[in-house]
C-alpha positions as CSV (number, residue, x, y, z in Angstrom):
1,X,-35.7,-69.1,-121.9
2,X,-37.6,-72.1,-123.0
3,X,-41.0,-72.6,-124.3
4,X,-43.6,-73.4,-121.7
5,X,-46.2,-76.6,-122.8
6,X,-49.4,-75.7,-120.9
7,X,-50.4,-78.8,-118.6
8,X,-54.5,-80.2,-117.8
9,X,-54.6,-83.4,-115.6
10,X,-57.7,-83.7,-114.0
11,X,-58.6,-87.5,-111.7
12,X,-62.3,-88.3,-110.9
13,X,-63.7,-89.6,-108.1
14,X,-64.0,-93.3,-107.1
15,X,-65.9,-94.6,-104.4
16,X,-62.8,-96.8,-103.6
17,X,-60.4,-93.6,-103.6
18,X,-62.1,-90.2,-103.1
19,X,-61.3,-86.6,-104.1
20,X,-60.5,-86.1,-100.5
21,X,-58.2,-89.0,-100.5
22,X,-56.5,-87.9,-104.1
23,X,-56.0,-84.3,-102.7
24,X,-54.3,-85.3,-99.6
25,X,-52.3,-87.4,-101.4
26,X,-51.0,-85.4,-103.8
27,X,-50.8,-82.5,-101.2
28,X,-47.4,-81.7,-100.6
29,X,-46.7,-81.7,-104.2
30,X,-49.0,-78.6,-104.6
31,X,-48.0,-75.0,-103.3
32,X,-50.7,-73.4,-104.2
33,X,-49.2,-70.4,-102.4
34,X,-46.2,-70.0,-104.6
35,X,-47.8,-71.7,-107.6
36,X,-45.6,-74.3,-107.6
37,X,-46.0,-78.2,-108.6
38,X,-42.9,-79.8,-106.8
39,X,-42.2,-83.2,-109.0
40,X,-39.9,-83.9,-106.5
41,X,-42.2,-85.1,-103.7
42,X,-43.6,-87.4,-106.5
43,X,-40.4,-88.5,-108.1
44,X,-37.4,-87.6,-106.0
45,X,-34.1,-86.9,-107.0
46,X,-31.6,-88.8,-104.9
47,X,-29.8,-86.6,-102.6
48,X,-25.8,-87.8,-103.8
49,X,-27.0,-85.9,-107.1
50,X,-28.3,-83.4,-105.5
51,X,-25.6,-82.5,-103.4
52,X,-23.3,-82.7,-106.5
53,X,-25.6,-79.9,-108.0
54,X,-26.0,-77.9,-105.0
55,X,-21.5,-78.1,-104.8
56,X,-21.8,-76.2,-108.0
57,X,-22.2,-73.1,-106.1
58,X,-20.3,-73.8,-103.6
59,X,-16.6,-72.0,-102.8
60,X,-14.9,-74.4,-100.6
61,X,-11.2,-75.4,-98.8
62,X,-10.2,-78.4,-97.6
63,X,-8.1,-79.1,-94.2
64,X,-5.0,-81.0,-94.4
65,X,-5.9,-82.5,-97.8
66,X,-4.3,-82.5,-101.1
67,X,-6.6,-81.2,-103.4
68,X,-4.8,-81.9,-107.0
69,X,-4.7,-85.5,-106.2
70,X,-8.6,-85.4,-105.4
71,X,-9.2,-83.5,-109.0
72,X,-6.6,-85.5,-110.9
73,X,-8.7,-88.5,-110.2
74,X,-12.1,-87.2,-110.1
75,X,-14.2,-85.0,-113.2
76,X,-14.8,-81.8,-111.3
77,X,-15.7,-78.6,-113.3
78,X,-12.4,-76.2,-113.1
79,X,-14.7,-73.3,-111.3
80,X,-14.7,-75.9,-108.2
81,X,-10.9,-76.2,-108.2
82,X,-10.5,-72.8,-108.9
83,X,-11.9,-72.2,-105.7
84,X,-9.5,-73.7,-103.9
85,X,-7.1,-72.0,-101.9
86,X,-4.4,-73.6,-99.8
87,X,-3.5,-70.7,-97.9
88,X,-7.2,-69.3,-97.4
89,X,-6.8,-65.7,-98.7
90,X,-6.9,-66.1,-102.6
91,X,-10.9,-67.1,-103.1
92,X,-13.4,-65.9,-100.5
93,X,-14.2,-68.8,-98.2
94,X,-18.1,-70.1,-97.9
95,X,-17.2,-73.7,-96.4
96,X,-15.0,-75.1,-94.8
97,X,-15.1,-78.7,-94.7
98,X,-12.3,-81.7,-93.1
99,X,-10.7,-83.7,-95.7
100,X,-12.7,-86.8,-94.9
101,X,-15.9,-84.9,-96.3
102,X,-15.0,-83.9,-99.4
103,X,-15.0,-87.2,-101.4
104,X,-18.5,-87.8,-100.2
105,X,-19.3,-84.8,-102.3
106,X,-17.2,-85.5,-105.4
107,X,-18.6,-88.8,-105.9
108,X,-17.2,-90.4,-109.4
109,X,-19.1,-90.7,-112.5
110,X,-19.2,-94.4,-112.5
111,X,-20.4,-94.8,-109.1
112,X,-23.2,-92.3,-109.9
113,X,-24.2,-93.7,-113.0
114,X,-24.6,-97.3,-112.0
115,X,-26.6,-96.7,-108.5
116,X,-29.0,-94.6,-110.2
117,X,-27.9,-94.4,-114.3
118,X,-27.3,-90.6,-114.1
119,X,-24.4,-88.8,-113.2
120,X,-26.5,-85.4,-113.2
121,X,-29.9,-84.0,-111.2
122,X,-30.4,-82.6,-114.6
123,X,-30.0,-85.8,-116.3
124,X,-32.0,-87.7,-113.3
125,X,-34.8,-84.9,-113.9
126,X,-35.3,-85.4,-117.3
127,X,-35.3,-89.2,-117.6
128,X,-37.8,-89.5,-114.7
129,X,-40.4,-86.3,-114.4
130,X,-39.8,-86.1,-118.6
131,X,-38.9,-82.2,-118.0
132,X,-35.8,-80.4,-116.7
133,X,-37.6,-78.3,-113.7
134,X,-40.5,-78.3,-111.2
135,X,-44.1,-77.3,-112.7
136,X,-44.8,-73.5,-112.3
137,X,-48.2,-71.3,-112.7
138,X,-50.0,-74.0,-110.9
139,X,-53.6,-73.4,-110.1
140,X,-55.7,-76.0,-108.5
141,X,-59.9,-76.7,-108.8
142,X,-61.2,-79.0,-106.5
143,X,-64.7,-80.2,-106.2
144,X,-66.4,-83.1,-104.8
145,X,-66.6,-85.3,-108.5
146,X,-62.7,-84.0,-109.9
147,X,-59.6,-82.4,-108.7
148,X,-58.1,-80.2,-111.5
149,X,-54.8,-79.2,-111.8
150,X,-52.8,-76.6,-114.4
151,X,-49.2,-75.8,-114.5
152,X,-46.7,-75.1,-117.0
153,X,-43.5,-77.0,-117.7
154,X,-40.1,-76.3,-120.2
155,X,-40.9,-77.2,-123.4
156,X,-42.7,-80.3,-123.4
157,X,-45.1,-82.3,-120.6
158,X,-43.8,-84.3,-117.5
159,X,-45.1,-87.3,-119.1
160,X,-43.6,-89.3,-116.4
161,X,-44.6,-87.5,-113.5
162,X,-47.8,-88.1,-115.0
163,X,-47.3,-91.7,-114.9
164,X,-46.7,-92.0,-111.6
165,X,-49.7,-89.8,-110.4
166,X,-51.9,-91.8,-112.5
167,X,-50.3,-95.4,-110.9
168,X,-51.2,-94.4,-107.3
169,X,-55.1,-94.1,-108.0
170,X,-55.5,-97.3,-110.7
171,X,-59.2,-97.6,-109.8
172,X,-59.6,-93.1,-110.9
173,X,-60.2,-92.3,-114.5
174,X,-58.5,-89.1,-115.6
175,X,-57.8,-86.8,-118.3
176,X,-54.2,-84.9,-118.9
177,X,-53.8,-82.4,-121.7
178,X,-50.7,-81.0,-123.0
179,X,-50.3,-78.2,-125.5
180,X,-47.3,-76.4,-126.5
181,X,-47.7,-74.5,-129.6
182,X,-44.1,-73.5,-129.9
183,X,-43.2,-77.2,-130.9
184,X,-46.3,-77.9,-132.6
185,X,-47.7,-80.8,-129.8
186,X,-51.3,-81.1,-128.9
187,X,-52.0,-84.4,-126.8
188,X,-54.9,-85.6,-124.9
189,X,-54.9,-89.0,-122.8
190,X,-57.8,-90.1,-121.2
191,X,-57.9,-92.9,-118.8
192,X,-60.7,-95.1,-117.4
193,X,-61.0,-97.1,-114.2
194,X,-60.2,-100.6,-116.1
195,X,-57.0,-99.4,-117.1
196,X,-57.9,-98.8,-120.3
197,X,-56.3,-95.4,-122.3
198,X,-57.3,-93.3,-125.3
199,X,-54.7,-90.7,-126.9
200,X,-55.3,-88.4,-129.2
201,X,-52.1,-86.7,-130.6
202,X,-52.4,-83.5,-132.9
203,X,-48.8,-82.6,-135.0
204,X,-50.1,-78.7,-134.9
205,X,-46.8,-78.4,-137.2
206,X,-48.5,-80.7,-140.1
207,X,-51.3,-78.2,-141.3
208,X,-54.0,-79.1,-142.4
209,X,-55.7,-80.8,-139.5
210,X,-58.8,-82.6,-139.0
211,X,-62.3,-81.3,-137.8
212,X,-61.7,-83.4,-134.4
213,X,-58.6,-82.2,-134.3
214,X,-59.5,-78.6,-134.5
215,X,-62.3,-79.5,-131.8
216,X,-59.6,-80.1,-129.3
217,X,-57.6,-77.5,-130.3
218,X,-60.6,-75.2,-129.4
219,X,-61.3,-76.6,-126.2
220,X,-57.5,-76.8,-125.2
221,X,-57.7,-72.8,-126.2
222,X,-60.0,-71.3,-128.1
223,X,-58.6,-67.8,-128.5
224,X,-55.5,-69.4,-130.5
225,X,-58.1,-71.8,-132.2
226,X,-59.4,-68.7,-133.5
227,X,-56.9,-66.7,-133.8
228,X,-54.1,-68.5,-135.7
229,X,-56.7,-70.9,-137.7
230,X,-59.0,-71.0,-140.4
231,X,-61.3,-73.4,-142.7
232,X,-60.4,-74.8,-145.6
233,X,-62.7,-75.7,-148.6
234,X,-62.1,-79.5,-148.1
235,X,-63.4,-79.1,-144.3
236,X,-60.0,-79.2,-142.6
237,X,-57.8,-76.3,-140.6
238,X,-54.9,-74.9,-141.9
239,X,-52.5,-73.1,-139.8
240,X,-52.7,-68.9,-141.1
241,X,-48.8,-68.8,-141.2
242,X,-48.6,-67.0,-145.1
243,X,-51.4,-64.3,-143.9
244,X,-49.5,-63.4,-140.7
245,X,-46.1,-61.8,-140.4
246,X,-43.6,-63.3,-138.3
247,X,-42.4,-60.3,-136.1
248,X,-40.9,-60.4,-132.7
249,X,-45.0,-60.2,-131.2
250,X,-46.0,-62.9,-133.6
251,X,-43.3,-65.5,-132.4
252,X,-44.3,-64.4,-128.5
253,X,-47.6,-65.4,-129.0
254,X,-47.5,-68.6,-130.9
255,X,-44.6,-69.9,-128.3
256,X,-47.3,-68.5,-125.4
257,X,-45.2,-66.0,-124.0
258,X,-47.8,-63.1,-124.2
């Protein structure tokens, strides 16, 4: 189970690009319904990964074909050989697919990583949403000046899925907030119409931190602000850790689970 970095991102309006205009484009990325934030209408995954992945739990037999050639020459997990059966009665049968098909699946490595420099969805995920899965606990606030959205992600923010948001509506300022205790990351970038950007980056693992750091911190959460941190006598925050036992419900809490 990973630990879940709490997600803000928030675009303002522009006369040149409304709210309206923002929401509907970003609207098939946001199921609301299910609480989903699909990355994958904003970044997609090719589909020859895809498939790989999906073959993963797949049982299949292959007519008039011989398989061992096809695995000796190909890096297939041993599950999906395993599956094979030449005589259809050792494995159950979910597919059953010609032998013309089945290289389309197994496509090799090298092919893979050239045409799109991954040979995994995984891999393809991470290097272009900057997280391994879709965002999740999404809740969305629109009004007339801002749409905001908030989701969680696994263990650190889809920095690049950000990106991309941000480059369809150049002329929008924004603000995106990431906070994952667990790992000790605090970051808030703000963006203007001219392009210009502000971050301000908080290491909540090097106590003591600043006033303006604590500020944030507050405003990100203000329960945990509270909670977990206290004053110093030079003016700073430093993190309660040596006044606070580090039980099973302790550990829950500071990674956000309860």
């Amino acid at each position: 189970m990973p630990n879940w970095c709490d997600n803000r991102l928030t675009i303002y309006h522009h006369d040149d690009y409304d709210i309206g205009r923002v929401a509907g484009k970003l609207g098939p990325a946001l199921n609301t319904e299910e609480q989903v934030f699909d990355f994958q209408k904003i970044n997609p995954v090719p589909e020859e990964l895809l498939r790989k992945e999906n073959s993963h739990d797949k049982l299949f037999t292959c007519i008039d074909d011989d398989i061992d050639v096809l695995f000796e020459s190909q890096d297939i997990p041993n599950e999906w050989k395993q599956s094979y059966n030449v005589d259809h009665h050792a494995y159950p049968i979910k597919n059953h697919y010609p032998k013309d098909w089945l290289p389309s699946v197994f496509l090799p490595d090298e092919y893979l990583k050239q045409k799109y420099g991954s040979i995994t969805a995984y891999d393809y995920r991470c290097e272009h949403w900057g997280t391994k899965w879709i965002g999740n606990e999404l809740s969305v606030n629109i009004t007339k000046h801002a749409i905001e959205m908030y989701f969680q992600t696994a263990w650190g923010p889809p920095d690049i899925v950000v990106e991309t948001i941000i480059g369809w509506f150049p002329k929008n300022s924004y603000t995106f907030i990431a906070f994952e205790p667990g790992v000790g990351l605090l970051q808030k970038v703000e963006g203007t119409e001219m392009g210009g950007k502000h971050i301000h980056d908080v290491n909540l693992d090097n106590s003591p931190i600043t006033q303006e750091d604590y500020e944030l911190l507050y405003d990100v959460d203000s329960d945990y602000a509270e909670e977990w941190w206290e004053k110093d006598k030079d003016g700073k925050y430093k993190f309660k850790e040596d006044d606070i036992p580090y039980d099973d419900e302790h550990l829950d809490r500071l990674n956000g689970n309860i």
